[in-house]
N, C-alpha and C positions, 0 to 999 in steps of 0.2 A: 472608571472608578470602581472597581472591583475590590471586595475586603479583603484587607491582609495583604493583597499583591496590586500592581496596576499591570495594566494589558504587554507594557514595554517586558516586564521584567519575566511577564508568563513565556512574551516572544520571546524574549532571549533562551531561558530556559529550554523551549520547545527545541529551537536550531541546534542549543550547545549539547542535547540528546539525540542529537542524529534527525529528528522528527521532518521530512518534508512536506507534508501536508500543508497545501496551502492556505494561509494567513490574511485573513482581511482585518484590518484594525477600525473597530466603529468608536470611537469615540466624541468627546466634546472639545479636545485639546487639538484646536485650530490655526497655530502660530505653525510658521514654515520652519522652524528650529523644531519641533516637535514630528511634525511630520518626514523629515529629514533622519530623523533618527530611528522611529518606524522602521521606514527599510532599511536604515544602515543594520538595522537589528535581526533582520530577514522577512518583514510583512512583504506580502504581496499584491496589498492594496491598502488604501489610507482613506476612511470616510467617515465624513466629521461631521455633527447633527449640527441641527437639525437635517434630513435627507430625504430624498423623495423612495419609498419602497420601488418605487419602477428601476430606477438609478440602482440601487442598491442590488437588487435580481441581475440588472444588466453586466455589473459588476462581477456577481460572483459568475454566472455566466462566462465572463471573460478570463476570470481568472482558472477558472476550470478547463475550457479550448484553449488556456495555455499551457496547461501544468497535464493536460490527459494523453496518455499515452509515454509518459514521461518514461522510459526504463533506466537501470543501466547495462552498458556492455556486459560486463560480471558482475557476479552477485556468487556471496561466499557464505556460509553458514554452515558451522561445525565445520566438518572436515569435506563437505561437497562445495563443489565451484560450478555452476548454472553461467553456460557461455550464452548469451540471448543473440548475439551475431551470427553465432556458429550455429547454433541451435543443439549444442552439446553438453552434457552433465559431465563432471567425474568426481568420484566417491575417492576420498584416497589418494590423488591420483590415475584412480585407473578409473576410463572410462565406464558411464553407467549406459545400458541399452536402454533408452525410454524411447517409445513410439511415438507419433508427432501427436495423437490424442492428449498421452501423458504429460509429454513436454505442453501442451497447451496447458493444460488441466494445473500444473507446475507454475506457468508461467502468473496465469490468473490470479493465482493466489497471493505471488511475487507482487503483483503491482497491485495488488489490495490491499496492503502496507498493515497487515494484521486487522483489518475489518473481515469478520463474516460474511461469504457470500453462500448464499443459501444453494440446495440443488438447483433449484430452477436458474438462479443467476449463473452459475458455472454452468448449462447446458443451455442458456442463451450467449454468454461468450464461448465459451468453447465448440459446440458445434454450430451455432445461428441459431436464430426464432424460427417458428413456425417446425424446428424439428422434434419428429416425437420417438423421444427415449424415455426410459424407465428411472426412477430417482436410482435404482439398484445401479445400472452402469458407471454415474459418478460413485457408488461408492468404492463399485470393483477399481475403479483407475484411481483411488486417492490409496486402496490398500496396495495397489502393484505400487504405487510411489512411495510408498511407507519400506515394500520389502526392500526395495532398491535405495533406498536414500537416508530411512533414519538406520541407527546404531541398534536401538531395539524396537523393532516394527508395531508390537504388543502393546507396549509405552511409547507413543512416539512423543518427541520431543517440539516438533517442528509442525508436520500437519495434523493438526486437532482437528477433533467435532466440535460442536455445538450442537449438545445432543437435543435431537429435534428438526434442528434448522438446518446446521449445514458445517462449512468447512472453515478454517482461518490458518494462513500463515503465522506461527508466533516470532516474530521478528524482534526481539529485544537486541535492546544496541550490544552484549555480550554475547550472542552467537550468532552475529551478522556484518559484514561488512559489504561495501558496493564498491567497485573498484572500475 
């Protein structure tokens, strides 16, 4: 019971903008024709109150070890195409040379669907915990990914800061497609 909108119509919205981030629907609307339409709509879970918080954790839990790791094959933006199979980039067309740091460092960003991930998060995924690197080394492999990938490396369009924190893919449904 959300103002101005109910949760069905935010779903819908979310899906018909490309949005996969998974969807749990908490509501009060407990009839099987309601819940029925939830996922026809794209949730990815349906919980109806009154609930128990344990139930609830256990849920998104589940729906998380279903949805993590999720990629796709390709991934297209601007004029680069990201092969995650191949483990290959091309700019143009023509292949980009990125090192398998980079392509991690790439990849990361890719499946954080425009969430910030801070340095320390990108140097716990991309090289493992307990390794100690500098915040400087992410910065040097996001700017070799900037010369290699955006259009103007100065302005980039694609991997920003979040000055302070960290890095974000800007992934808007106009310069990205998953194929």
């Amino acid at each position: 019971m959300l103002p101005r909108k109910d949760g069905f119509a935010v779903c819908r919205e979310l899906r018909r903008a490309g949005v996969k981030t998974p969807i749990i629907l908490l509501t009060a609307r407990a009839q099987e024709a309601e819940k029925v339409l939830g996922f026809e709509l794209g949730a990815d879970d349906y919980v109806t109150k009154p609930f128990s918080p344990m139930e609830l954790c256990a849920r998104i839990k589940a729906v998380l070890r279903r949805t993590a790791g999720e990629r796709p094959q390709h991934f297209r933006f601007g004029d680069v195409e990201v092969d995650f199979a191949r483990c290959l980039a091309r700019r143009a067309g023509t292949p980009v040379d990125l090192t398998p740091l980079e392509f991690k460092v790439l990849a990361a960003l890719i499946e954080a669907g425009g969430r910030m991930l801070s340095r320390e998060r990108l140097i716990e995924r991309v090289w493992g915990s307990g390794v100690s690197i500098t915040d400087r080394v992410v910065d040097n492999h996001i700017l070799n990914l900037r010369r290699k990938l955006e259009e103007k490396p100065a302005d980039p369009k694609y991997l920003l800061s979040v000055r302070g924190l960290g890095y974000r893919f800007e992934s808007t449904a106009e310069n990205l497609t998953e194929t």
